[in-house]
mmCIF file of the N, C-alpha and C atoms, coordinates in Angstrom:
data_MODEL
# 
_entry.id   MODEL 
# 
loop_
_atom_site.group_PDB 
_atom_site.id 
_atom_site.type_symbol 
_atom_site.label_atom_id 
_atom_site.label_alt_id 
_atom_site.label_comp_id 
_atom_site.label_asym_id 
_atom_site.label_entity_id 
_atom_site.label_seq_id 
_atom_site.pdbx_PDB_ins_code 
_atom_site.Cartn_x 
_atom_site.Cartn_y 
_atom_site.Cartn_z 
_atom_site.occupancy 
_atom_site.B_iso_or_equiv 
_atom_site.pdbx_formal_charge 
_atom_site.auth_seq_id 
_atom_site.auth_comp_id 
_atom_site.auth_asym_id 
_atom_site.auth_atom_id 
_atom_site.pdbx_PDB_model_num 
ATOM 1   N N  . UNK A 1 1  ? 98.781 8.533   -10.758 1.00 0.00 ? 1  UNK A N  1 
ATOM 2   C CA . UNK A 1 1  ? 97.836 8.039   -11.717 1.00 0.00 ? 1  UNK A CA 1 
ATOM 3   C C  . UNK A 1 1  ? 96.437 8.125   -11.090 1.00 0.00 ? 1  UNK A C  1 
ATOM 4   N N  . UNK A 1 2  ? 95.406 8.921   -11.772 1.00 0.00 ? 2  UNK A N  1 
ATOM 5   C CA . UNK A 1 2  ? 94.209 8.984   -11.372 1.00 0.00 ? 2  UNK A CA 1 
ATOM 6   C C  . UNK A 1 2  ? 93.147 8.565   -12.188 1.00 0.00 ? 2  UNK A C  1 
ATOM 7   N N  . UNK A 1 3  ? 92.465 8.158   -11.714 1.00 0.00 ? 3  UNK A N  1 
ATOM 8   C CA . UNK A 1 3  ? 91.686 7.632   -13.054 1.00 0.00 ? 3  UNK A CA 1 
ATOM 9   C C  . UNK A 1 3  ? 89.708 8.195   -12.538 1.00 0.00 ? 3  UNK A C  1 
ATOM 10  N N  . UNK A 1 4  ? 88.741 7.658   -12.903 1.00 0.00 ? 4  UNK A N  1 
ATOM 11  C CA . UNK A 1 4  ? 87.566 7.974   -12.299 1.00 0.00 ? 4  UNK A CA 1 
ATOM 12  C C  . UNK A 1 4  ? 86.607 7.038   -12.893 1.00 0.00 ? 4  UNK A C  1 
ATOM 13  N N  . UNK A 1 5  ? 85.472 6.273   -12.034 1.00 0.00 ? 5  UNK A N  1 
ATOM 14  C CA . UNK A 1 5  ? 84.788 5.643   -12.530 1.00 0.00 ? 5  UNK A CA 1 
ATOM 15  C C  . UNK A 1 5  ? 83.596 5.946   -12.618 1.00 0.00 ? 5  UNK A C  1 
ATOM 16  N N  . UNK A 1 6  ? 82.377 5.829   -13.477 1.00 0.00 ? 6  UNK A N  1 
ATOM 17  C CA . UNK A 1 6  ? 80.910 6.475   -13.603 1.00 0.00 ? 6  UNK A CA 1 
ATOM 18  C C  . UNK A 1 6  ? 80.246 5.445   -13.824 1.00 0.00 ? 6  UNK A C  1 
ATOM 19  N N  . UNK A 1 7  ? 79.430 5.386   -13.355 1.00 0.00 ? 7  UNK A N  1 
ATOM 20  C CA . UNK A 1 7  ? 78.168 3.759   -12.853 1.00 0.00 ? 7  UNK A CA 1 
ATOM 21  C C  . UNK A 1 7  ? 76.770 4.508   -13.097 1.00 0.00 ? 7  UNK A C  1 
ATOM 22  N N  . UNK A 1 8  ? 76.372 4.286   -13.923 1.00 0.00 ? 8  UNK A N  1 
ATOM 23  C CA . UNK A 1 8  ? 74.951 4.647   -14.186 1.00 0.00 ? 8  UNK A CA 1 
ATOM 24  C C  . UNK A 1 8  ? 74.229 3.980   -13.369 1.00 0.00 ? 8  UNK A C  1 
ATOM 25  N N  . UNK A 1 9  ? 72.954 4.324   -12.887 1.00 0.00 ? 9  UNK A N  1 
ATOM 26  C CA . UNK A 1 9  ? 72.199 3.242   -11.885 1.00 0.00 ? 9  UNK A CA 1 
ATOM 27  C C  . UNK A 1 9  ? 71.147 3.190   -12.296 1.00 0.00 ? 9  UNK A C  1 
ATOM 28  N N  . UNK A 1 10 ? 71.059 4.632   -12.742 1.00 0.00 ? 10 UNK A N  1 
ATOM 29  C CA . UNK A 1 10 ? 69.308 4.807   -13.313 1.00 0.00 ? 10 UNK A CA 1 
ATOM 30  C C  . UNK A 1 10 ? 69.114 3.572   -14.339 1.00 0.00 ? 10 UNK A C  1 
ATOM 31  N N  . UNK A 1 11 ? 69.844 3.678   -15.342 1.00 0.00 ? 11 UNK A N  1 
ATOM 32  C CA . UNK A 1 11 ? 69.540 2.911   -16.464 1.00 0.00 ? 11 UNK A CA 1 
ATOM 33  C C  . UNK A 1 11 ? 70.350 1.775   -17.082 1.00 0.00 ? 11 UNK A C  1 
ATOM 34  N N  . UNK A 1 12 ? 69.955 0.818   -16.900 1.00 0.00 ? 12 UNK A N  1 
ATOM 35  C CA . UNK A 1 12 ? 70.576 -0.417  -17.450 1.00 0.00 ? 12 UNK A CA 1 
ATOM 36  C C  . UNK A 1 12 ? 69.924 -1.083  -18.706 1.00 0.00 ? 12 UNK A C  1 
ATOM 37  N N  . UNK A 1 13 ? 70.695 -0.877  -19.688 1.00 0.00 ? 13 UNK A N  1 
ATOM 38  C CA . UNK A 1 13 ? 70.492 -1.035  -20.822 1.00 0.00 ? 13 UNK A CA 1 
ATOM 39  C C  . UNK A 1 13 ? 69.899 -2.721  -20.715 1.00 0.00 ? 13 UNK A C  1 
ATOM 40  N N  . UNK A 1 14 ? 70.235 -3.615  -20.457 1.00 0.00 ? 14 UNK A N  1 
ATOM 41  C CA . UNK A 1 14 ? 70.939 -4.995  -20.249 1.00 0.00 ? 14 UNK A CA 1 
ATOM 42  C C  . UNK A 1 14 ? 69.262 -4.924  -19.696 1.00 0.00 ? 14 UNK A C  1 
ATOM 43  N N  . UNK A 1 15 ? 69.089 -4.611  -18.640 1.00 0.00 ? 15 UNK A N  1 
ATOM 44  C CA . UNK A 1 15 ? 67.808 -4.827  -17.570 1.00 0.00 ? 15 UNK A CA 1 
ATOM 45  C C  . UNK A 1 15 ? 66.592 -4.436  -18.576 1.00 0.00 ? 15 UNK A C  1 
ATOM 46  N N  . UNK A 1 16 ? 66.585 -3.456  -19.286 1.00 0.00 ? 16 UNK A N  1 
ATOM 47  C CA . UNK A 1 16 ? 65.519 -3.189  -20.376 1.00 0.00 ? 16 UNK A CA 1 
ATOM 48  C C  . UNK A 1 16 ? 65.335 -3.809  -20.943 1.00 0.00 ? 16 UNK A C  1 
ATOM 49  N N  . UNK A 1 17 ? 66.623 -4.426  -21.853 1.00 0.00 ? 17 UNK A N  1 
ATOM 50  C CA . UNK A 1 17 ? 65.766 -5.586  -22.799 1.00 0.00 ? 17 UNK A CA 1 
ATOM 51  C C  . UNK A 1 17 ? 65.568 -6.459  -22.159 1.00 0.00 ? 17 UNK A C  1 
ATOM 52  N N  . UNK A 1 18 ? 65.836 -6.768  -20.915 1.00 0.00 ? 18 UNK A N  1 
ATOM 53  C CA . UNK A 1 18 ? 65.193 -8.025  -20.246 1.00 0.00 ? 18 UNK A CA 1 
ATOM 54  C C  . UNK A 1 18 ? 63.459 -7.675  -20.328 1.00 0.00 ? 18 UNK A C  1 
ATOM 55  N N  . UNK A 1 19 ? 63.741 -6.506  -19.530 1.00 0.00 ? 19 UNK A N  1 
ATOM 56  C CA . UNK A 1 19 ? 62.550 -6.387  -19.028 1.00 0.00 ? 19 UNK A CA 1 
ATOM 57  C C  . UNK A 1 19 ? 61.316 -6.785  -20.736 1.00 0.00 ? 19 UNK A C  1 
ATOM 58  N N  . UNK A 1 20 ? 61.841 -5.986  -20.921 1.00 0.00 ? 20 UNK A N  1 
ATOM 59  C CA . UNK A 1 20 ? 61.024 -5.613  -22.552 1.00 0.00 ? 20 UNK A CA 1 
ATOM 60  C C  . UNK A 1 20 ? 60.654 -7.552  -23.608 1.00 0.00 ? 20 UNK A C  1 
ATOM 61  N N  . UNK A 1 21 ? 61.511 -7.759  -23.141 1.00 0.00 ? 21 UNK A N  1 
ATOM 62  C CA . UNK A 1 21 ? 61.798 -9.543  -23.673 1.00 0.00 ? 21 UNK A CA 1 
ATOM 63  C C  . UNK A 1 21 ? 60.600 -9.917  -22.793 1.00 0.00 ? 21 UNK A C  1 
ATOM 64  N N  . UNK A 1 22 ? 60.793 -10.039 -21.517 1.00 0.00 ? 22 UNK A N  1 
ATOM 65  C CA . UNK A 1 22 ? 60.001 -10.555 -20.743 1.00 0.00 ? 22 UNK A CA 1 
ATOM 66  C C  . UNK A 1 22 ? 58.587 -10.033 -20.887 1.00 0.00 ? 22 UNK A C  1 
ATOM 67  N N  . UNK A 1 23 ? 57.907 -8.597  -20.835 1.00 0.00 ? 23 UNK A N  1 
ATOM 68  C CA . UNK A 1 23 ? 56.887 -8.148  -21.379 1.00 0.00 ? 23 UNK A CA 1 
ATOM 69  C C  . UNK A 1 23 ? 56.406 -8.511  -22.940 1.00 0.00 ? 23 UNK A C  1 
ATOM 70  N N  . UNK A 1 24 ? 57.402 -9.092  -23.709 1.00 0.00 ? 24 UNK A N  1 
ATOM 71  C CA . UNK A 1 24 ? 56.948 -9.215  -25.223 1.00 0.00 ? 24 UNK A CA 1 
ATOM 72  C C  . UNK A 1 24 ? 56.256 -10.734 -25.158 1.00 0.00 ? 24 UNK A C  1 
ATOM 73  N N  . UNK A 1 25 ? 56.854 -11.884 -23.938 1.00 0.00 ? 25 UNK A N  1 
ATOM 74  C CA . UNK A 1 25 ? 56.680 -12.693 -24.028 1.00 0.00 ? 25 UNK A CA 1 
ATOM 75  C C  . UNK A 1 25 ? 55.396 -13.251 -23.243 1.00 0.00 ? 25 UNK A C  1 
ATOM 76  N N  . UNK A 1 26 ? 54.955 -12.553 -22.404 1.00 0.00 ? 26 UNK A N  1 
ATOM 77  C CA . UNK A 1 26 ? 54.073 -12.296 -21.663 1.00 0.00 ? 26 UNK A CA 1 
ATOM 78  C C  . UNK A 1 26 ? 52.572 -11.709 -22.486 1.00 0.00 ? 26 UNK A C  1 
ATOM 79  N N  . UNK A 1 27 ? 52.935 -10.785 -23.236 1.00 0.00 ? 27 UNK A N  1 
ATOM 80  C CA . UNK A 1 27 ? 51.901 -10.339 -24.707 1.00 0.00 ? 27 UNK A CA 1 
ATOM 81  C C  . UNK A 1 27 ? 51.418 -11.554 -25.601 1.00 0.00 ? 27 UNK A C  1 
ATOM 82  N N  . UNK A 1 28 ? 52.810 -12.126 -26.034 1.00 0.00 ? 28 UNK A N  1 
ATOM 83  C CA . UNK A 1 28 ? 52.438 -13.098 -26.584 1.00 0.00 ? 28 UNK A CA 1 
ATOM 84  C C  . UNK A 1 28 ? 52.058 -14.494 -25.994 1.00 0.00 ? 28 UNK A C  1 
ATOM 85  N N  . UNK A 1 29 ? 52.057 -14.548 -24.575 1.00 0.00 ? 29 UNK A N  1 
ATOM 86  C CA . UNK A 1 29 ? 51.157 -16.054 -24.333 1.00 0.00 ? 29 UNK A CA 1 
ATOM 87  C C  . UNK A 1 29 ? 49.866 -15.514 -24.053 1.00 0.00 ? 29 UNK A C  1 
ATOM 88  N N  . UNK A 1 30 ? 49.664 -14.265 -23.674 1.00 0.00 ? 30 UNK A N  1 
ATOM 89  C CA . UNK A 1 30 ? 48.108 -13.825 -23.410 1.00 0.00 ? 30 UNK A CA 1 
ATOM 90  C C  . UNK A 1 30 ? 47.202 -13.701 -24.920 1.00 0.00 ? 30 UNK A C  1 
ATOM 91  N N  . UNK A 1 31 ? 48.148 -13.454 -25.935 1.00 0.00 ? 31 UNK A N  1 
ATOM 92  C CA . UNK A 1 31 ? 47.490 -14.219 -26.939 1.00 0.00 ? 31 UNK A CA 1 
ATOM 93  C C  . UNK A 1 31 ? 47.150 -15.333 -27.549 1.00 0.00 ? 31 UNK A C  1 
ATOM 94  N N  . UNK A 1 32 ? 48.211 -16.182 -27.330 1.00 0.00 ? 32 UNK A N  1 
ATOM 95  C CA . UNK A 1 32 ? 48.172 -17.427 -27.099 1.00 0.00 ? 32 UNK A CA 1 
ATOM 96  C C  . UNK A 1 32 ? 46.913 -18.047 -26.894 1.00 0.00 ? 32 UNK A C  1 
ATOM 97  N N  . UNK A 1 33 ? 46.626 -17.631 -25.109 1.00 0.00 ? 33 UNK A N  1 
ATOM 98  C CA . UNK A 1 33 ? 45.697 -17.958 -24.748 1.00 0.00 ? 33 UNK A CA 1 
ATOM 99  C C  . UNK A 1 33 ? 44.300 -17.677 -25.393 1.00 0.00 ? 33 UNK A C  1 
ATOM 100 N N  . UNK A 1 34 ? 44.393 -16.433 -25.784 1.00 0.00 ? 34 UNK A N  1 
ATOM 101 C CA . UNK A 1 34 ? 42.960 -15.909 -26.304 1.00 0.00 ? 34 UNK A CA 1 
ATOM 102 C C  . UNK A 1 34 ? 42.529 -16.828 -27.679 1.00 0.00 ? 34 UNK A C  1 
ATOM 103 N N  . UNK A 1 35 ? 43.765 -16.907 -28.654 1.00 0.00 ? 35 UNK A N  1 
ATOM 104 C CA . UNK A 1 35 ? 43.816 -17.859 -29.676 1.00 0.00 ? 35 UNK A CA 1 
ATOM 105 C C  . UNK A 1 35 ? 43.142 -19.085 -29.545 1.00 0.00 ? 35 UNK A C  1 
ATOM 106 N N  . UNK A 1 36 ? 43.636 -19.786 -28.357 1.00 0.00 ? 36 UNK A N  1 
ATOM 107 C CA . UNK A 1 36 ? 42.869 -21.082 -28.113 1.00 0.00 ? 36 UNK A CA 1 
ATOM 108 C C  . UNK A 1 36 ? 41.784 -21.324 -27.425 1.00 0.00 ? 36 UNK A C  1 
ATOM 109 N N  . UNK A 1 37 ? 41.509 -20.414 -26.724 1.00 0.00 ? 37 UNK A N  1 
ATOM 110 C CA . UNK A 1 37 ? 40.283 -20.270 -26.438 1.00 0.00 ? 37 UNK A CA 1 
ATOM 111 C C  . UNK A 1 37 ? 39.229 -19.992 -27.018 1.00 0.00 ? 37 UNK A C  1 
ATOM 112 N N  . UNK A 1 38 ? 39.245 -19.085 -28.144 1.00 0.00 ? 38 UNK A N  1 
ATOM 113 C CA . UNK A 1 38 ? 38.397 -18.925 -29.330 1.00 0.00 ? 38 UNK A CA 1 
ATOM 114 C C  . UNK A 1 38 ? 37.982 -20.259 -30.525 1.00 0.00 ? 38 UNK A C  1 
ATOM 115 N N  . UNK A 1 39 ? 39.348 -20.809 -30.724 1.00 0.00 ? 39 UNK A N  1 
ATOM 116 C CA . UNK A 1 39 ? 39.535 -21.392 -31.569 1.00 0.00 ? 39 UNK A CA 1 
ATOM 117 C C  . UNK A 1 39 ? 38.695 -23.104 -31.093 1.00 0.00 ? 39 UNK A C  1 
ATOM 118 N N  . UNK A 1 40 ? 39.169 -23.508 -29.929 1.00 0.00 ? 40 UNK A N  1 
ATOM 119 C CA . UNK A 1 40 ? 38.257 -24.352 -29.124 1.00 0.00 ? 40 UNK A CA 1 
ATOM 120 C C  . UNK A 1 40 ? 36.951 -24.648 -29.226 1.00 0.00 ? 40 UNK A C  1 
ATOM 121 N N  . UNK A 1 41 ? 36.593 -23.043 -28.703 1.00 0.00 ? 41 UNK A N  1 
ATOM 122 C CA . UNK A 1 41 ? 34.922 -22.837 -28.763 1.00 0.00 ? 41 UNK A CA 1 
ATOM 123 C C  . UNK A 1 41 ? 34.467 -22.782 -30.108 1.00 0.00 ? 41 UNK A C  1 
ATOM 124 N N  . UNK A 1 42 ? 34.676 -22.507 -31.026 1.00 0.00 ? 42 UNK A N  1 
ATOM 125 C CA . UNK A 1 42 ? 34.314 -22.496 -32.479 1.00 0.00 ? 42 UNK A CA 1 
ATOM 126 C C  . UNK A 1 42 ? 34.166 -23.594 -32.763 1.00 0.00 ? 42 UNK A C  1 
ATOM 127 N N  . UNK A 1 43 ? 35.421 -24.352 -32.726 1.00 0.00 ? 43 UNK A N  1 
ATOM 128 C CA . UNK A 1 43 ? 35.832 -26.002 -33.101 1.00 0.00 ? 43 UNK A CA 1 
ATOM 129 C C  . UNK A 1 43 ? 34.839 -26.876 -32.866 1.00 0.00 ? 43 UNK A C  1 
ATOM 130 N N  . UNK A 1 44 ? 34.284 -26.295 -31.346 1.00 0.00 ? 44 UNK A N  1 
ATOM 131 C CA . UNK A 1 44 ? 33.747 -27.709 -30.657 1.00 0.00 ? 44 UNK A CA 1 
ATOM 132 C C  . UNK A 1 44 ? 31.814 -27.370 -31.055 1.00 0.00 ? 44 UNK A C  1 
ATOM 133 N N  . UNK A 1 45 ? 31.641 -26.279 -32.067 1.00 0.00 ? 45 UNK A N  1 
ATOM 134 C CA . UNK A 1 45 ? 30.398 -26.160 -32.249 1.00 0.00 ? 45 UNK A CA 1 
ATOM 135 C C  . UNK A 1 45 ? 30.443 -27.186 -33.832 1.00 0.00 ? 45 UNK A C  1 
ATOM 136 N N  . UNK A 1 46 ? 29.140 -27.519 -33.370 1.00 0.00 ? 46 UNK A N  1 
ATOM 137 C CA . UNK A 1 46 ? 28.633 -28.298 -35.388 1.00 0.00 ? 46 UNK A CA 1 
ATOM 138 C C  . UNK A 1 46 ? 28.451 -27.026 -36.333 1.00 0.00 ? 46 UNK A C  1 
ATOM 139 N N  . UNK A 1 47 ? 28.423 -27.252 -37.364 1.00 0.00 ? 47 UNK A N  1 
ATOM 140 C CA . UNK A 1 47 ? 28.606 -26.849 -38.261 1.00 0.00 ? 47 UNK A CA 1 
ATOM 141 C C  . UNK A 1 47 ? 27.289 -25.976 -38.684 1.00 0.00 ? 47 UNK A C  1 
ATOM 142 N N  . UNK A 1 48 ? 26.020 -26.500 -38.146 1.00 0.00 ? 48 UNK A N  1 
ATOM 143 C CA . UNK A 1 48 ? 24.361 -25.828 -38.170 1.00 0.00 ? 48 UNK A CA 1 
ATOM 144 C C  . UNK A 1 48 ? 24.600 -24.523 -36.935 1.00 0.00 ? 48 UNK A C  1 
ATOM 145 N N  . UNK A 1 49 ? 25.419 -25.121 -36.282 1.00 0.00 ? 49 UNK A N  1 
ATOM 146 C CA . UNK A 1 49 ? 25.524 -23.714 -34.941 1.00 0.00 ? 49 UNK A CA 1 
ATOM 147 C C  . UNK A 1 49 ? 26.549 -22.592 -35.751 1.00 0.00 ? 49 UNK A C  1 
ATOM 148 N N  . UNK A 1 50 ? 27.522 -23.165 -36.270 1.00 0.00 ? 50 UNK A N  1 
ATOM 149 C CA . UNK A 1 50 ? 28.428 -22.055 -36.614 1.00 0.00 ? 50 UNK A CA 1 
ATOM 150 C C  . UNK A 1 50 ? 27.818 -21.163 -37.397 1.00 0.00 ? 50 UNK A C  1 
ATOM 151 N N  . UNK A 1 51 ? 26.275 -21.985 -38.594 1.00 0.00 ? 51 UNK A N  1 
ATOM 152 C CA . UNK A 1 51 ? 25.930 -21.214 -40.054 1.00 0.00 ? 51 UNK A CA 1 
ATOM 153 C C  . UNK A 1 51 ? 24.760 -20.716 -38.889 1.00 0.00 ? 51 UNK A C  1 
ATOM 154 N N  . UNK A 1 52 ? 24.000 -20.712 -37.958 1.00 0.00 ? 52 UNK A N  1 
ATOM 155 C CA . UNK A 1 52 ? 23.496 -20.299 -37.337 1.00 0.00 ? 52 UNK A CA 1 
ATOM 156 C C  . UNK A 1 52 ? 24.156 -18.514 -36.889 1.00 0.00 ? 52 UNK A C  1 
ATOM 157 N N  . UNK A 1 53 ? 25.986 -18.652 -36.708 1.00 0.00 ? 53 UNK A N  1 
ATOM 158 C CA . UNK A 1 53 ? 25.949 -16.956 -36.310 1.00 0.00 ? 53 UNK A CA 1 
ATOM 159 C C  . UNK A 1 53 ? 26.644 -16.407 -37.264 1.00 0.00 ? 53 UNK A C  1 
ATOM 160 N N  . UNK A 1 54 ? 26.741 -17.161 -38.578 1.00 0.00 ? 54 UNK A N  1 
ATOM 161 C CA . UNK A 1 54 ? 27.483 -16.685 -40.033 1.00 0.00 ? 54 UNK A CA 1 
ATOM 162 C C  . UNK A 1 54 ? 28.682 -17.299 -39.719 1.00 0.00 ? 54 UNK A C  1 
ATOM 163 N N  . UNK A 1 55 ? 28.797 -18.166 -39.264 1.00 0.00 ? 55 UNK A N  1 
ATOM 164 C CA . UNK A 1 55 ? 30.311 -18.837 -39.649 1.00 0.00 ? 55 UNK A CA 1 
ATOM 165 C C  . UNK A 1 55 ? 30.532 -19.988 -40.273 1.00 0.00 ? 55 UNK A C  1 
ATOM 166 N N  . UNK A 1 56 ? 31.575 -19.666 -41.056 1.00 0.00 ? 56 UNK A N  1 
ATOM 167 C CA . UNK A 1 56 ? 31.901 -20.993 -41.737 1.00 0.00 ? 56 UNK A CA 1 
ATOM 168 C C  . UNK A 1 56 ? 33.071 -21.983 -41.427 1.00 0.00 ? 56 UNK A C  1 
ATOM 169 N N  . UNK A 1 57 ? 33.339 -23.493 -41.309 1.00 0.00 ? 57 UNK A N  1 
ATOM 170 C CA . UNK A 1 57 ? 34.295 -23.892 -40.514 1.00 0.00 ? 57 UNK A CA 1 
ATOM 171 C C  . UNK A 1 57 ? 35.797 -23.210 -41.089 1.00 0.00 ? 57 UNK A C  1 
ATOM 172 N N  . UNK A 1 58 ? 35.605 -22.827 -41.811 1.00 0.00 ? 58 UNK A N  1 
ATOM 173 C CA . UNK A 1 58 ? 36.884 -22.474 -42.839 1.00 0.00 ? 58 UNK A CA 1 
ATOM 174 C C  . UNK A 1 58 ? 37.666 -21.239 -42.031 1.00 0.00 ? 58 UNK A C  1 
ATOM 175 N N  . UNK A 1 59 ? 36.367 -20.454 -41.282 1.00 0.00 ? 59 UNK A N  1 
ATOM 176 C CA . UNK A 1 59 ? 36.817 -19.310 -41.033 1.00 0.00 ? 59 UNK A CA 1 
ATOM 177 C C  . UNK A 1 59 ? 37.544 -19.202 -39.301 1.00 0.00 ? 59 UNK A C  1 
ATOM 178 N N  . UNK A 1 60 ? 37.157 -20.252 -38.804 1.00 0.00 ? 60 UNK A N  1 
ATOM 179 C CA . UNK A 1 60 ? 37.645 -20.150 -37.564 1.00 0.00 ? 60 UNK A CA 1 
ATOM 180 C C  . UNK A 1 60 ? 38.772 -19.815 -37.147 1.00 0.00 ? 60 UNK A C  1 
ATOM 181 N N  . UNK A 1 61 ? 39.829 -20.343 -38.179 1.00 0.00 ? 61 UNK A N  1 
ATOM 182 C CA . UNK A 1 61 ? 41.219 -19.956 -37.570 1.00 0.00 ? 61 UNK A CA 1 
ATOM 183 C C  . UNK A 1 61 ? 41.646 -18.182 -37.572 1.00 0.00 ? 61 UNK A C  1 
ATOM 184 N N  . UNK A 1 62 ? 40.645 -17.792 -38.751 1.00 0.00 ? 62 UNK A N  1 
ATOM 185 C CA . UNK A 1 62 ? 40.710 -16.242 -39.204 1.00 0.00 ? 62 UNK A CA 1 
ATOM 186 C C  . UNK A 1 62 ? 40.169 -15.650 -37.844 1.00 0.00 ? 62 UNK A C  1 
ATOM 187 N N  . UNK A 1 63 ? 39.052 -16.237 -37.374 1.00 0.00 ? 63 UNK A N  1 
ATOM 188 C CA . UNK A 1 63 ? 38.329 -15.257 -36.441 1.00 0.00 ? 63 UNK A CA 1 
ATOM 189 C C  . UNK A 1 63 ? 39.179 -15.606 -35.082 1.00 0.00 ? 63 UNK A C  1 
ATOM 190 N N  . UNK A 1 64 ? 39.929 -16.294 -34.864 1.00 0.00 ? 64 UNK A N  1 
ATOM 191 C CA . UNK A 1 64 ? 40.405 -16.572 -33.633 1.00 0.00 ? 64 UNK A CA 1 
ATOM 192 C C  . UNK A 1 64 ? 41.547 -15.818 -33.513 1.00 0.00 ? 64 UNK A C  1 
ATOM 193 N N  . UNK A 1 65 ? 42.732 -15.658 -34.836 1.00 0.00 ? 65 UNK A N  1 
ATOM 194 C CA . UNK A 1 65 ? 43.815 -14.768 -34.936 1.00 0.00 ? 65 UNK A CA 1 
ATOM 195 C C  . UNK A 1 65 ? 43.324 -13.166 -34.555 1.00 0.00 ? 65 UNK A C  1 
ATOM 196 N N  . UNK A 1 66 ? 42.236 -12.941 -35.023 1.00 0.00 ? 66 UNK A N  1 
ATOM 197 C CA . UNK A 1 66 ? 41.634 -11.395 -34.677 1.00 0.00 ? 66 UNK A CA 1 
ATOM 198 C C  . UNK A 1 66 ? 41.450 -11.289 -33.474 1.00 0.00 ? 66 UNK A C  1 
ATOM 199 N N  . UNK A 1 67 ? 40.554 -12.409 -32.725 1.00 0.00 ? 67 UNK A N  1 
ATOM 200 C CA . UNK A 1 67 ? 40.834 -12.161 -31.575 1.00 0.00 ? 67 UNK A CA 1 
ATOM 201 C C  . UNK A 1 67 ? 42.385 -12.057 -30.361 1.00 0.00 ? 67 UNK A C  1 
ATOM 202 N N  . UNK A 1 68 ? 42.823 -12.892 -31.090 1.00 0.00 ? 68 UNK A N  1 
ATOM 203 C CA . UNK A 1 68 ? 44.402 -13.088 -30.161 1.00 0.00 ? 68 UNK A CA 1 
ATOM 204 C C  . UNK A 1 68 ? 44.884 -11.430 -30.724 1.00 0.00 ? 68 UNK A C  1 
ATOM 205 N N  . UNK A 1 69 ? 44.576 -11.006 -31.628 1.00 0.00 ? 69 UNK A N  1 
ATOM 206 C CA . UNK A 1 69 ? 45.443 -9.584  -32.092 1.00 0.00 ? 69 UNK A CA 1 
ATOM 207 C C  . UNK A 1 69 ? 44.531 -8.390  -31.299 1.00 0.00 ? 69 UNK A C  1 
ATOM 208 N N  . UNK A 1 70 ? 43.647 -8.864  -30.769 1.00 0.00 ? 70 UNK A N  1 
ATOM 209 C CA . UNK A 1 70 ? 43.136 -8.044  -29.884 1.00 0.00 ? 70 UNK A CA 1 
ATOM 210 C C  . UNK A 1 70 ? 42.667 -7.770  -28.948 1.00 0.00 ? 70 UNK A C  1 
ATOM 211 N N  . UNK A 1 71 ? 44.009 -8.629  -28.671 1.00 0.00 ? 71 UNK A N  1 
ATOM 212 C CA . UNK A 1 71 ? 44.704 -8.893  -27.023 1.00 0.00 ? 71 UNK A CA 1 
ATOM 213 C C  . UNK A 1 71 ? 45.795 -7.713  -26.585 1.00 0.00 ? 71 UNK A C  1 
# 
């Protein structure tokens, strides 16, 4: 009885989506971050500063998602 075994090494399916999981999750706290950091600084201006660079409080959460998306 002979049999034969084949071990891929190059490529581990298993290790990719780690890897790839781990890079997706990593994307998404660096947006995260950018999100709240934007969103902060907007927040913490009055309302004469915001109409001062065309913003309206309404819009902050809009302009902060653009930024996190372009991360």
């Amino acid at each position: 009885m002979a049999y034969a075994a084949h071990t891929l090494f190059s490529h581990d399916p298993l290790a990719a989506r780690f890897t790839r999981a781990v890079e997706g999750m990593r994307h998404w706290r660096a947006q995260r971050v950018e999100f709240d950091k934007v969103y902060n600084e907007l927040a913490q201006m009055t309302d004469r500063d915001l109409a001062d660079i065309g913003i309206s409080r309404g819009q902050i959460r809009d302009i902060a998602k653009q930024a996190a998306d372009a991360v």
